[in-house]
N, C-alpha and C positions, 0 to 999 in steps of 0.2 A: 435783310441780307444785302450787301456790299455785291457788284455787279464789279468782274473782272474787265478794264480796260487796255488798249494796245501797252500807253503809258506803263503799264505796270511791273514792275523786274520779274524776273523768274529766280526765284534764289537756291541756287547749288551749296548744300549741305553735305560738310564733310566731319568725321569725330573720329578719333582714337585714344584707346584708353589700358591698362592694363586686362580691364575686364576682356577684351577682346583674346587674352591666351598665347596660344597656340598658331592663333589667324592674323596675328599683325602685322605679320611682313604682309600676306595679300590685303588685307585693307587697309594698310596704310595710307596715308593722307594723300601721295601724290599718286597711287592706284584710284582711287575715288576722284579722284582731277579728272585724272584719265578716262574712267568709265562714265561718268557725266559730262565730259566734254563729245566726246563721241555719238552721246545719249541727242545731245541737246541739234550735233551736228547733222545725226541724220535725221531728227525730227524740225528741223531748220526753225529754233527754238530763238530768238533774239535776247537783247534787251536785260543779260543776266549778270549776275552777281554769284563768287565762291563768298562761302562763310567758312569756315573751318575752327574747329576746337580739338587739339593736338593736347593728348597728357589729359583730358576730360571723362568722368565718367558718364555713364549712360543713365545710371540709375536716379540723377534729379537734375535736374536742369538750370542749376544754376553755374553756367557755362555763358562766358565772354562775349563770345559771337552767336551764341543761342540768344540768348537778351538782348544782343544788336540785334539780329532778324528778327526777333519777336516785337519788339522798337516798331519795327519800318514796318512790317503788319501790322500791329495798332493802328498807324499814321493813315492807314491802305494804299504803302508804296509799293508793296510786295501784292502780286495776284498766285504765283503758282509755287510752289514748295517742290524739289527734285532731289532725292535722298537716292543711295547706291541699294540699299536695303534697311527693311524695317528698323534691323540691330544698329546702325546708323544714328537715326536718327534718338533712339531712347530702347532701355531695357526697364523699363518700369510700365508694366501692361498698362494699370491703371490709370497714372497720366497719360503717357501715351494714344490709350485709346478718346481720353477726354479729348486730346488736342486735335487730333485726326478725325476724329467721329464727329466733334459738339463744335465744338471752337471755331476749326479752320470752315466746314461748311455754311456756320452763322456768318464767317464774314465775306464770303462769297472768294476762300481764299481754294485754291486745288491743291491734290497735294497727290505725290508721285513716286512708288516704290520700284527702282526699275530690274530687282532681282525678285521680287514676290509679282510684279506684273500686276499692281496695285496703281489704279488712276482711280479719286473720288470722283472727277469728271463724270467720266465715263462710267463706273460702278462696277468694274471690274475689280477680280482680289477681295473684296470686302466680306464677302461673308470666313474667309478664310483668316483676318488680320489679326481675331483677337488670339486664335490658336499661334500664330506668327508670336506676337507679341508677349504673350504666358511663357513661351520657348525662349524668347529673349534673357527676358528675368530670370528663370531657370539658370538657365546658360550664364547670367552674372552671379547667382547666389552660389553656384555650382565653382567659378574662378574665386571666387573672395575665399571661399571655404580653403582651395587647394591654397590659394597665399597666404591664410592664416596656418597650415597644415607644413608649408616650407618654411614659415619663421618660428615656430615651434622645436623644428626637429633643426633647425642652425642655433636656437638659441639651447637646445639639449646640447648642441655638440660644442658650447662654448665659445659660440661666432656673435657675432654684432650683428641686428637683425636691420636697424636704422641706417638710410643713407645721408643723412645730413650731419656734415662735421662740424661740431663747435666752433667760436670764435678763442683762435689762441692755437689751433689745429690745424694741418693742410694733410688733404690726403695723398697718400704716399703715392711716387709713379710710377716703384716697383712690385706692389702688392694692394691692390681695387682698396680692400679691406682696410688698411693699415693707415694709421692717421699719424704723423708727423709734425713736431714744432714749427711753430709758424713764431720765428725767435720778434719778430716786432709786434705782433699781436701779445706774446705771449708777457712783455715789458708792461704791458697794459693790464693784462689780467692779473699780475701781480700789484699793481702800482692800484689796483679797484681792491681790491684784498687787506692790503695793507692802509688804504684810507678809510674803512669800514673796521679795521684796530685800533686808529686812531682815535675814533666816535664820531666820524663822518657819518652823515644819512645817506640813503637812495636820493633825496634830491642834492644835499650838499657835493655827494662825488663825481653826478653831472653836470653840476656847475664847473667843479674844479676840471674836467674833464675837457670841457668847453673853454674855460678860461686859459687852457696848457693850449689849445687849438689841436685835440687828439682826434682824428679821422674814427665814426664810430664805424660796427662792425661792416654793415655793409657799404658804406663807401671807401672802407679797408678794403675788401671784397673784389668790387668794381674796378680800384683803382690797380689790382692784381690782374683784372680780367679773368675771376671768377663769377659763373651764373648767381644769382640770390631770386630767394622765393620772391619776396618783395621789390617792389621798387623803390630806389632811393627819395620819398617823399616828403624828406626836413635837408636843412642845409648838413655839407659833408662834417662837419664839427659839433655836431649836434647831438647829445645823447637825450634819450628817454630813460625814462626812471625806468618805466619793466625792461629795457634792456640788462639795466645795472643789476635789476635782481636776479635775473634767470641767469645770470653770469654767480652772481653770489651762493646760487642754491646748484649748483650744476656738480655734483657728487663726482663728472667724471674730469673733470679737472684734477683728480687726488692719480688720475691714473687707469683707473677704472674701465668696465662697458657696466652701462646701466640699461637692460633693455625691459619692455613692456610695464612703461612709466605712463602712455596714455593709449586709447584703442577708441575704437570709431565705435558709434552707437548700434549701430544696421549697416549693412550691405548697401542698404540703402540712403540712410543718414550719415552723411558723412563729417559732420562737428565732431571733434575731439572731444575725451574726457579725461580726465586723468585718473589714474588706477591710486589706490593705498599705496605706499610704500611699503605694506608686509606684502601685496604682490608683483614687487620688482623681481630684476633678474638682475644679481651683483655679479659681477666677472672680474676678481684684479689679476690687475697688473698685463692690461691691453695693450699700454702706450705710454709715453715717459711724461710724470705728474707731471701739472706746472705749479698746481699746490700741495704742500706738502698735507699729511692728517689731521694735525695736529693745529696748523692754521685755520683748515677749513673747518674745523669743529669747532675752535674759538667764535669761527665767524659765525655758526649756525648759532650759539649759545646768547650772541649780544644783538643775531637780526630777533632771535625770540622774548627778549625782554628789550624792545624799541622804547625809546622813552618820548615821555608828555615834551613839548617843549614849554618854555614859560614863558608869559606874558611880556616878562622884560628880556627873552632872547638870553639870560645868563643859565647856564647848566654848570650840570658839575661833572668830574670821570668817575665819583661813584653812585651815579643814580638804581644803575642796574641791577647793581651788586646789595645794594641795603636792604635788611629784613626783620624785623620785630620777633627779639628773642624770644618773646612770650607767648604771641598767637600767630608767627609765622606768617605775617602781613607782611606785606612790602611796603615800603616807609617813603613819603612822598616829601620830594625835595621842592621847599620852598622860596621862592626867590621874590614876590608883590613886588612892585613899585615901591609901598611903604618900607620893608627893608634894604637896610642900608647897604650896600655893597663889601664882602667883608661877612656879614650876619647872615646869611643865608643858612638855612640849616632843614633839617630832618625830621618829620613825625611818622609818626604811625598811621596809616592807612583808614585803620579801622576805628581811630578818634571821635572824629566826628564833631568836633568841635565839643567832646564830653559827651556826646550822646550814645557813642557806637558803645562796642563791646570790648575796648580797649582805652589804654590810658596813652598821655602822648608820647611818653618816650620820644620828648626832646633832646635833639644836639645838632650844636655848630656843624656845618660842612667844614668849619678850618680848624674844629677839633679830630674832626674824621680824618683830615688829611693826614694831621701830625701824628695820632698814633699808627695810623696806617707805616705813616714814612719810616716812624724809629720801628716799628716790626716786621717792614720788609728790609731796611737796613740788616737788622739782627737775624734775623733768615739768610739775607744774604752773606753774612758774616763766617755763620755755623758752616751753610751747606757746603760754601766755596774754599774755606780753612777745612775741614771733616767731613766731605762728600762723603770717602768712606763710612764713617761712622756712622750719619745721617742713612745711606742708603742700609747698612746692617740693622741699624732699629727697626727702621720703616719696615724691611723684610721682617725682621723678627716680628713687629706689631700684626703687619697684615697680611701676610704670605701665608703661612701655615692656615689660615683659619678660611683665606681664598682660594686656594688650592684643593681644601676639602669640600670645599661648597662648589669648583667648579668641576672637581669628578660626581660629588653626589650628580649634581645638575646633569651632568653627561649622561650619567647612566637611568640616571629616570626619564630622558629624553630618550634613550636607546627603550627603553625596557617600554616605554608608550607606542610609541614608534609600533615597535613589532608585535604588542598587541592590537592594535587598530590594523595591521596584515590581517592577522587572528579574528579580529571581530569579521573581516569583510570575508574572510572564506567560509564562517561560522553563517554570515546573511545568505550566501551564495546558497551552502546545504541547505537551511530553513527554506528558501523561497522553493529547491528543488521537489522537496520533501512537500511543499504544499501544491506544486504544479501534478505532482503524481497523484495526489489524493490521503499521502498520510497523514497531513494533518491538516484541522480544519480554520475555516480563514479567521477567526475569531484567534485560537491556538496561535497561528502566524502571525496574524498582529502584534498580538503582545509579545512576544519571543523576539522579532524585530524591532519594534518600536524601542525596548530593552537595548540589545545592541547597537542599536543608534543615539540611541541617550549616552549612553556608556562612549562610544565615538565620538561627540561632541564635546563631553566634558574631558578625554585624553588631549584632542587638538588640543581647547583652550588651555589645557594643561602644557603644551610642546611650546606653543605661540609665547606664553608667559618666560616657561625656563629659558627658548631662546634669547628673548631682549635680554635677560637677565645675564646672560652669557657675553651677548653683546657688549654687555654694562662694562661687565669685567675687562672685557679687549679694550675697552675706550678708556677705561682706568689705565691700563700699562701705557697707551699710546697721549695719554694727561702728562702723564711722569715723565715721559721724554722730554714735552714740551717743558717742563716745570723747572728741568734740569737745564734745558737748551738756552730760554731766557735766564733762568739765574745764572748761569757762567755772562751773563751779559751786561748783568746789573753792579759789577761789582763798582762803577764808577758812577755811579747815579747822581747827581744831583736833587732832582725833583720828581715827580712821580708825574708819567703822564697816563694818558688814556690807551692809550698797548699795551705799556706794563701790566695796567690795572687787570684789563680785560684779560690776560692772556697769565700771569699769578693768582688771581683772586676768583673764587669761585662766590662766596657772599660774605657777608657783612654782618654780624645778629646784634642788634643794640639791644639790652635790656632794662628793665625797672629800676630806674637811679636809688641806691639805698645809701646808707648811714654810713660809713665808718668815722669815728673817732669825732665828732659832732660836724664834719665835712661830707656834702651828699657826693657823693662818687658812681658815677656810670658806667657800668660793666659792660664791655665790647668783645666777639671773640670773630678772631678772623679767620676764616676756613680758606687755605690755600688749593689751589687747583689741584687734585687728584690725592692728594694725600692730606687733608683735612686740617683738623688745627695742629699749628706743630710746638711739640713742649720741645722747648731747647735747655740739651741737660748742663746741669753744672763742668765747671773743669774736671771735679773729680770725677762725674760719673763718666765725662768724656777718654777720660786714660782708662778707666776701667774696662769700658768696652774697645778701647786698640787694645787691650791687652787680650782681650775675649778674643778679637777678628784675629790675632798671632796666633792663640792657642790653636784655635779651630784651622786655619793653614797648617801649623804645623801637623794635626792629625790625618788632614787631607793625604799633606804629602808621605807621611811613614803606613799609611793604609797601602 
């Protein structure tokens, strides 16, 4: 044991944290100055040192100026320890008691509660500390509960439960809650959006980012005189790649509050996790998008098929998109050194050089190109001469049959729904009925375990119908997009990598056959939301304006 000398600090320890409640204004940081200054004055204490950790929890110890002080004891700068009270210093009995009881005495360190009346010197308070200190922890597990218990019932009522505003956002100065365009941030979040259409990477668009000389988020921030968690610890022009993504994946750029997307382990473990996204909380239409839906689903569709890069640096814009009309592989775009620039081209995944469970289903990248080019041309042709027309098939094809599949879906989601009330007032009686004695706990068993079987498979049944409901919504909200770029396309020249992505949903190459002694390879292109499109002759085309007259006119004499 370490022998305390004059030399040695006395260190004043101060903490505030949420877990403290209700009691923050009296322990605040500069009450705790106050009552240890006074502490040390009338006990003519020398030689001392404040530590303080402002915004700290109690419950682990991984805190700033905890780890400074704990530092300078190792070293044995520190002899005596001088806290306001136990809840001060830690709300986790268990450490707690280690540090106080095992640790500081091994190193001949003292240690001083001056609202418990606690000196290890002396041995006064000790038989009382660990009662103190069980109280403590109580007392945080007891504050975390009631803060998980206030963002529950704000995110029932349809409120934001998170205080950190995205980049691209400023919080408003009329309303705490309310988050407002931040119009030079917001230049950025689009111009990241739009490079990621392009076929930019995560690292390609902080290059480009860096090379423009763009201030990233937080030294945007900063240069606002805005606080940030972080410190600015890369130069002000600097993006990292997980900056680019969390900006890419951020749901509430459309508009949104997206709340209980990550939650802390314990009370006392404080590392994040991130929750499913079947347990978020969606809220639209919080705040004015900065992207629209229909971009930001584009983006989700091409960050989820990232592609290989190749060895010689060349790609192509439709890597993403290609897929083996036979066994539904996805088709790997070849570019070696040994091919020539120009030959690059397409196989089948599942090849194998011959060996796999597929054949190659070869073709040129600049045969892919050119039929692509004359069948987006000719789409764009139809849709933008006979929008009409085009939109009455499309309803004709796939309305009626959507429509019924999404009231079935409704009302079997309705009708689960209010059986699963049913089952849990059905468990309520059974359990009642075996608490009384009328039936026996075998009897109970099985009659519950029934019901809860029956409960699980209705969820998995509700979970199912909604993504599928989902599906449907993101299907009309495709169609806009489909419509939005083709009024765009009509002066095209070349096809690039935004088009692609944001028309084309895939690509299906299949098994080259025979016609007329010429092998011919059959390609079919599935457009974005509305799948392959047969484009009808002239005649069929008057037939149906004639259709869409007849049906107005019935509208209007009804």
């Amino acid at each position: 044991m370490q022998k305390r000398t004059e030399n040695q600090i006395t260190a004043l320890y101060c903490r505030l944290s949420q877990d403290d409640g209700v009691d923050m204004e009296s322990n605040s940081i500069q009450n705790q100055r106050k009552i240890l200054q006074e502490y040390i004055d009338k006990n003519r204490i020398r030689n001392t040192m404040f530590f303080a950790d402002d915004g700290y929890s109690g419950t682990d110890f991984n805190r700033p100026d905890f780890q400074r002080m704990e530092a300078m004891v190792e070293r044995g700068e520190i002899g005596t320890i001088i806290v306001k009270d136990l809840s001060r210093f830690a709300r986790n009995y268990i450490e707690a008691g280690n540090y106080i009881e095992v640790k500081y005495p091994s190193m001949g360190v003292r240690f001083i509660a001056i609202q418990e009346i606690i000196d290890t010197a002396e041995g006064t308070g000790i038989e009382m500390m660990p009662f103190y200190n069980i109280f403590n922890e109580w007392h945080a597990a007891q504050t975390s509960k009631k803060i998980h218990d206030v963002w529950k019932m704000k995110a029932n009522e349809g409120k934001r439960i998170s205080s950190s505003v995205p980049y691209g956002y400023l919080r408003s100065p009329d309303e705490k809650n309310a988050w407002i365009i931040d119009e030079e941030a917001t230049k950025v979040v689009r111009h990241i959006y739009d490079l990621c259409l392009q076929g930019f990477g995560i690292g390609q668009i902080a290059t480009k980012l860096e090379e423009e000389q763009i201030p990233n988020p937080t030294a945007h921030f900063l240069s606002m005189g805005i606080k940030t968690r972080n410190p600015l610890r890369i130069l002000p022009c600097q993006w990292r790649a997980t900056t680019i993504r969390v900006i890419l994946k951020n749901l509430q750029y459309t508009g949104c509050t997206v709340n209980f997307k990550s939650t802390t382990i314990s009370y006392k473990v404080h590392d994040r996790i991130h929750n499913p996204q079947d347990k978020w909380q969606i809220i639209p239409n919080t705040q004015e998008p900065i992207i629209d839906e229909e971009t930001f689903q584009r983006v989700q569709e091409i960050r989820s098929h990232r592609r290989r890069n190749t060895s010689t640096g060349r790609k192509s814009i439709f890597t993403a998109k290609m897929f083996c009309g036979d066994c539904g592989s996805k088709m790997y775009f070849c570019a070696a050194k040994s091919i020539e620039t120009g030959k690059e081209f397409f196989r089948c995944s599942e090849y194998k050089e011959n060996r796999g469970n597929c054949t190659i289903h070869y073709i040129r990248e600049s045969v892919v190109r050119d039929v692509v080019t004359e069948a987006v041309n000719r789409v764009v042709n139809y849709v933008t001469n006979y929008e009409p027309v085009f939109l009455y098939l499309y309803e004709k094809k796939h309305s009626e049959n959507m429509l019924t599949n999404i009231r079935q879906t409704q009302n079997r989601i309705r009708q689960a729904k209010q059986r699963v009330e049913e089952l849990n007032g059905l468990i309520v009686r059974v359990y009642e009925d075996y608490a009384l004695g009328k039936l026996s706990e075998s009897r109970y068993s099985m009659i519950a375990e029934k019901y809860e079987s029956e409960q699980k498979t209705l969820r998995d049944q509700i979970e199912s119908d909604e993504s599928a409901l989902s599906l449907s919504e993101k299907a009309t909200v495709d169609l806009k997009a489909f419509l939005k770029v083709i009024r765009q396309c009509t002066d095209f020249e070349e096809l690039d990598e935004k088009m692609v992505n944001t028309l084309i949903s895939k690509i299906e190459v299949f098994k080259k056959t025979k016609v007329d002694g010429k092998y011919h390879v059959p390609i079919k292109i599935h457009f974005t939301a509305v799948g392959i499109i047969d484009i009808p002759t002239e005649k069929e085309i008057l037939a149906t304006m004639a259709e869409i007259r007849s049906k107005h006119k019935q509208v209007k004499s009804a």
